[in-house]
MMTF fields as JSON, N, C-alpha, C and O atoms, coordinates in Angstrom:
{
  "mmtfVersion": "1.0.0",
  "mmtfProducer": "UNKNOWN",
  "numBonds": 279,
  "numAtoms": 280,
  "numGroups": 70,
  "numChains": 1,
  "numModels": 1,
  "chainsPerModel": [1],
  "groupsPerChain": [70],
  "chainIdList": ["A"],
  "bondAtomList": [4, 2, 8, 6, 12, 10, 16, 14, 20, 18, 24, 22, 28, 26, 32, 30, 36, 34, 40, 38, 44, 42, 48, 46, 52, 50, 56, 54, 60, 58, 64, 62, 68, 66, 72, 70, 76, 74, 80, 78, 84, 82, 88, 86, 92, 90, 96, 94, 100, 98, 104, 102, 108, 106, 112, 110, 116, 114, 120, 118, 124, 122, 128, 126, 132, 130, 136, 134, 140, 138, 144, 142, 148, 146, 152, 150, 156, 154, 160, 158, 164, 162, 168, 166, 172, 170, 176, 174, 180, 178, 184, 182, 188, 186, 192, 190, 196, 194, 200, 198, 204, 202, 208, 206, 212, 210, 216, 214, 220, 218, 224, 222, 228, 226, 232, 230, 236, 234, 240, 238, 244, 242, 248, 246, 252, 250, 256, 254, 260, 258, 264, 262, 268, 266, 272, 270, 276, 274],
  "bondOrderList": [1, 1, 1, 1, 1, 1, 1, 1, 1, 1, 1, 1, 1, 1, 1, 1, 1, 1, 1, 1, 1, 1, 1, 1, 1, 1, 1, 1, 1, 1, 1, 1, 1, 1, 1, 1, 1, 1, 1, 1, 1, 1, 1, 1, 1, 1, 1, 1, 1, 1, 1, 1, 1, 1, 1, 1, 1, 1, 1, 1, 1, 1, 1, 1, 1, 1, 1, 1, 1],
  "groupList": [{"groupName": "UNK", "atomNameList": ["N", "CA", "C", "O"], "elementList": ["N", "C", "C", "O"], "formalChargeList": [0, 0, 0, 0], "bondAtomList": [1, 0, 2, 1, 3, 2], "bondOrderList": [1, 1, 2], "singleLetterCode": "X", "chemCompType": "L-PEPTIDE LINKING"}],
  "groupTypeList": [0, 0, 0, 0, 0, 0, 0, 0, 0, 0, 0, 0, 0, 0, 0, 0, 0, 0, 0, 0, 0, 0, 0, 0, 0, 0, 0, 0, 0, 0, 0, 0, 0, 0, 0, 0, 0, 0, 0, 0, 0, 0, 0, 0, 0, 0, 0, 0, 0, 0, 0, 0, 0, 0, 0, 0, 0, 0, 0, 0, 0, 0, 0, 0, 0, 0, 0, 0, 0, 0],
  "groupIdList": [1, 2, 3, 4, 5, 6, 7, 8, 9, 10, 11, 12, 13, 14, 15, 16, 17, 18, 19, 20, 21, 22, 23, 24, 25, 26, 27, 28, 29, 30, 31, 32, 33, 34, 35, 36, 37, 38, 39, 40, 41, 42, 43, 44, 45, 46, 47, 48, 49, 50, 51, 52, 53, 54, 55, 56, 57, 58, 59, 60, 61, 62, 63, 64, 65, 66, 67, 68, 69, 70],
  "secStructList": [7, 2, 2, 2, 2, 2, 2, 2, 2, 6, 1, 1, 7, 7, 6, 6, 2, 2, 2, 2, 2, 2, 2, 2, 2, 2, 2, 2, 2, 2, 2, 2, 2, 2, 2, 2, 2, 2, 2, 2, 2, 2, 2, 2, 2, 2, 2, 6, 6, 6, 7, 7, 7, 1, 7, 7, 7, 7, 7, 7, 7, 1, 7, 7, 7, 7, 7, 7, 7, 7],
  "xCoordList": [-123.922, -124.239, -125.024, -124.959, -125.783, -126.882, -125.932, -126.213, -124.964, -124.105, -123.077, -122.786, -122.738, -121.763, -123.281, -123.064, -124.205, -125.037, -125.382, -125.34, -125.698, -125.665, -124.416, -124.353, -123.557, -122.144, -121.988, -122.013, -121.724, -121.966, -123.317, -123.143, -124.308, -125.183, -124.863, -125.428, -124.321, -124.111, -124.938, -125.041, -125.537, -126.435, -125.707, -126.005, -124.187, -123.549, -122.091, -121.994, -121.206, -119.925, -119.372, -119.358, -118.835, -118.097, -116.298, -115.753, -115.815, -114.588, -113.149, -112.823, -112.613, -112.016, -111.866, -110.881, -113.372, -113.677, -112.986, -112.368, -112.877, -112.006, -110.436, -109.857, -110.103, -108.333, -108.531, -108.112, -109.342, -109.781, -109.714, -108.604, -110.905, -110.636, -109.629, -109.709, -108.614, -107.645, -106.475, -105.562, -106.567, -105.649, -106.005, -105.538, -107.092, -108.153, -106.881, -105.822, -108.043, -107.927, -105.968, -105.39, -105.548, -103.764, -103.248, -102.475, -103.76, -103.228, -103.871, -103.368, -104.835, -105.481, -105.175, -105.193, -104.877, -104.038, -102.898, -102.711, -101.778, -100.627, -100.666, -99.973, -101.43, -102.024, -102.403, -102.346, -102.97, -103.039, -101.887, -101.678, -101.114, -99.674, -98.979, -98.47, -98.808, -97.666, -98.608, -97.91, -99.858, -100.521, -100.079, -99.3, -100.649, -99.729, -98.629, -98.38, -97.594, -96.221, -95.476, -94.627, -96.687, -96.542, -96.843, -96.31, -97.91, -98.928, -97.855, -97.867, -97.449, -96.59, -95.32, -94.859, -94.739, -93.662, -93.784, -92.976, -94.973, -95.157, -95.801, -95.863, -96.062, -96.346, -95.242, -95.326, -94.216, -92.649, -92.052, -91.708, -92.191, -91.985, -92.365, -91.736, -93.858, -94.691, -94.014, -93.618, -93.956, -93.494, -91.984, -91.504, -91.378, -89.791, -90.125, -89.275, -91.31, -90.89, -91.359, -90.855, -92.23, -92.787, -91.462, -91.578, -90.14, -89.372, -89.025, -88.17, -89.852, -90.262, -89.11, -88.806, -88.736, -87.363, -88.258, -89.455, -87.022, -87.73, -88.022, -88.826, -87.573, -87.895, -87.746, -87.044, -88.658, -88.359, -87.837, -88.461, -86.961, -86.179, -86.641, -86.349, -87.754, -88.108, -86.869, -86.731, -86.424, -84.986, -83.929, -83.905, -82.877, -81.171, -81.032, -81.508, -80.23, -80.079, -78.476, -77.85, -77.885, -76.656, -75.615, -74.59, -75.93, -75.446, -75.075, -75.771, -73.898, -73.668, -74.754, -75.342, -75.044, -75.352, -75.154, -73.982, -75.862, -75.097, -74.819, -75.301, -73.57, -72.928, -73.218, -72.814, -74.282, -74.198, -73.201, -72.144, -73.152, -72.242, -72.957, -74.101, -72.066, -73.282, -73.094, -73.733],
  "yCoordList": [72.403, 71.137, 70.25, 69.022, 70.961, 70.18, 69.704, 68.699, 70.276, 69.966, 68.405, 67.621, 68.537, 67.381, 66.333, 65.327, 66.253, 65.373, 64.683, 63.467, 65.563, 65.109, 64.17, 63.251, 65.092, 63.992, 63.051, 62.126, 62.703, 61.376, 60.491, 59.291, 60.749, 60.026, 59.65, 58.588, 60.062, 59.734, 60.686, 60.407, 61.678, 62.733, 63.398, 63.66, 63.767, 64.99, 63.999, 63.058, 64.185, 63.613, 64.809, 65.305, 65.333, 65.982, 65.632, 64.596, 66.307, 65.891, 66.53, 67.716, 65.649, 65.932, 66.079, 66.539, 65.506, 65.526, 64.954, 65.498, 63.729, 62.775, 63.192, 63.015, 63.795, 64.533, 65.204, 64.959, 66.178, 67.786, 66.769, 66.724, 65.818, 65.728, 64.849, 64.738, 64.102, 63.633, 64.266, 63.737, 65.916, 66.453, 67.26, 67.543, 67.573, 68.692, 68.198, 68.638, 66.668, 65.71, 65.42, 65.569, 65.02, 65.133, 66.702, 66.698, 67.719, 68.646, 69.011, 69.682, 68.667, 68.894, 67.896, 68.194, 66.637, 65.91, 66.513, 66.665, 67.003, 67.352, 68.453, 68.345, 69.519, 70.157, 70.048, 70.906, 68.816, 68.686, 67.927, 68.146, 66.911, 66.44, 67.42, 67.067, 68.496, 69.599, 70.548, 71.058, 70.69, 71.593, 70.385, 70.671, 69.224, 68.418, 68.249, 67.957, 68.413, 68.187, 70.219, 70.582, 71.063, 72.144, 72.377, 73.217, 71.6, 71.884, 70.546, 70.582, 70.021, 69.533, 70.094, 69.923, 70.877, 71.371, 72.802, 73.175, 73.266, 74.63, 73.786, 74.43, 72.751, 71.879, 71.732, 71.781, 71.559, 71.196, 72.648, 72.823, 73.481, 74.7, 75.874, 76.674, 75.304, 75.79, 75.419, 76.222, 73.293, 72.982, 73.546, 73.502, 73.924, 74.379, 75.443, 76.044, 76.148, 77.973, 77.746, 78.604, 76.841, 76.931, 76.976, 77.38, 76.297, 76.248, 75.423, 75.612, 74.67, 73.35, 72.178, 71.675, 72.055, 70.946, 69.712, 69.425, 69.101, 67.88, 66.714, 65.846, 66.608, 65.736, 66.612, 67.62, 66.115, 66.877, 65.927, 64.868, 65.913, 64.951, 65.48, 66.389, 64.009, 64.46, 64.176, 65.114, 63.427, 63.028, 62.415, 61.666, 62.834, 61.995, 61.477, 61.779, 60.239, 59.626, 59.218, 58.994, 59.17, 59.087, 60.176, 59.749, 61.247, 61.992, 63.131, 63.186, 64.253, 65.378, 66.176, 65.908, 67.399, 68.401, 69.621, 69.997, 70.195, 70.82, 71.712, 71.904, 72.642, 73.517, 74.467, 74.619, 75.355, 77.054, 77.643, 77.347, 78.938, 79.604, 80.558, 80.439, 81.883, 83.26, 83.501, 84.386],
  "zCoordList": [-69.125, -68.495, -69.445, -69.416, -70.303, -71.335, -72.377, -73.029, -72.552, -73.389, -73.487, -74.39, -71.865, -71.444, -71.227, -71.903, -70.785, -70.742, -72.152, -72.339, -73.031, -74.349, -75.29, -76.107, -74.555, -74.952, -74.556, -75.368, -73.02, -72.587, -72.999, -72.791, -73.409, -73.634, -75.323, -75.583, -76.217, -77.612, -78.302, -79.497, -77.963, -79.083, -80.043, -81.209, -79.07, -79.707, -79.845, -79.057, -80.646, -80.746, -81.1, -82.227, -79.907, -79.665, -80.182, -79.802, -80.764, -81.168, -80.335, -80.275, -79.888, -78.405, -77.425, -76.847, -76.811, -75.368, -74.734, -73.819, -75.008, -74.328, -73.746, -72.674, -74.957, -74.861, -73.55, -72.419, -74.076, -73.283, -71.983, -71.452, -71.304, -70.141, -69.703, -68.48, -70.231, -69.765, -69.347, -68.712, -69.894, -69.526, -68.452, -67.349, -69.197, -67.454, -66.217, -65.771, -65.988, -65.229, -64.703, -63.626, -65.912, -65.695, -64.823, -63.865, -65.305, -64.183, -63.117, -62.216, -63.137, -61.775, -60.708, -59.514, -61.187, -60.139, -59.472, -58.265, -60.991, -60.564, -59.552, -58.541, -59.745, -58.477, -57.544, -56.663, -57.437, -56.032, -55.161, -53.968, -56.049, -55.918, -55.291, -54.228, -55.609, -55.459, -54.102, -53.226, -54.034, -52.956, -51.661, -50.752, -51.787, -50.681, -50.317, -49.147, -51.355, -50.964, -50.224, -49.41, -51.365, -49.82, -48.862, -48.137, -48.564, -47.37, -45.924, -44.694, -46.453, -45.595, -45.091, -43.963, -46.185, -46.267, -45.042, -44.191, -45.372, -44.509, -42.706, -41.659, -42.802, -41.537, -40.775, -39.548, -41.336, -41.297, -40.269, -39.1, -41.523, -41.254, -39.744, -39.052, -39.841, -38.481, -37.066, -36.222, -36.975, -36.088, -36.028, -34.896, -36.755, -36.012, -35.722, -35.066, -35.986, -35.775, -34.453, -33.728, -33.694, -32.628, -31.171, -30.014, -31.997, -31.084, -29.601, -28.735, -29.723, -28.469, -28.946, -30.028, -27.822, -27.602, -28.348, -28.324, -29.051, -29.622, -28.355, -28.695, -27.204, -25.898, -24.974, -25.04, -23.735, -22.649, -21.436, -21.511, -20.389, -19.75, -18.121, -17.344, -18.186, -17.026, -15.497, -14.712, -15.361, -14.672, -15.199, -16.175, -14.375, -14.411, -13.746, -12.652, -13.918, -13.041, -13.111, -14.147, -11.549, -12.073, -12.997, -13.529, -13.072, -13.71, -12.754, -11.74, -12.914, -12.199, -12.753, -13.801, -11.819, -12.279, -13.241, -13.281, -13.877, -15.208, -14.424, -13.307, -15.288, -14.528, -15.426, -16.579, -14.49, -14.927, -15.34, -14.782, -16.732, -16.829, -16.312, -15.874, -16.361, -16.37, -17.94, -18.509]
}
């Protein structure tokens, strides 16, 4: 920590910090890019396993009755 404080302040010129954290930074986005695009994906996933009609119909109107098979 004494280290990065020193760098940002100008004591130490560190050679490549800058790189180092642009890339840190570049994949740790992309990580979280991709943890969201699974974390939706398994959201997706949950609601179908639950198996619940996408509408439920509370009356007909005008319509016959459905006809039971056995």
């Amino acid at each position: 920590m004494a280290l990065l404080l020193r760098a940002l302040t100008g004591q130490i010129a560190v050679q490549g910090y800058a790189s180092m954290m642009v890339s840190i930074f570049f994949i740790g986005g992309l990580v979280l890019i991709v943890q969201g695009i699974v974390g939706v994906y398994v959201g997706k996933i949950y609601a179908e396993a639950r198996r619940r009609p996408l509408y439920v119909v509370a009356e007909t109107v005008g319509l016959p009755p459905p006809e039971i098979r056995p």
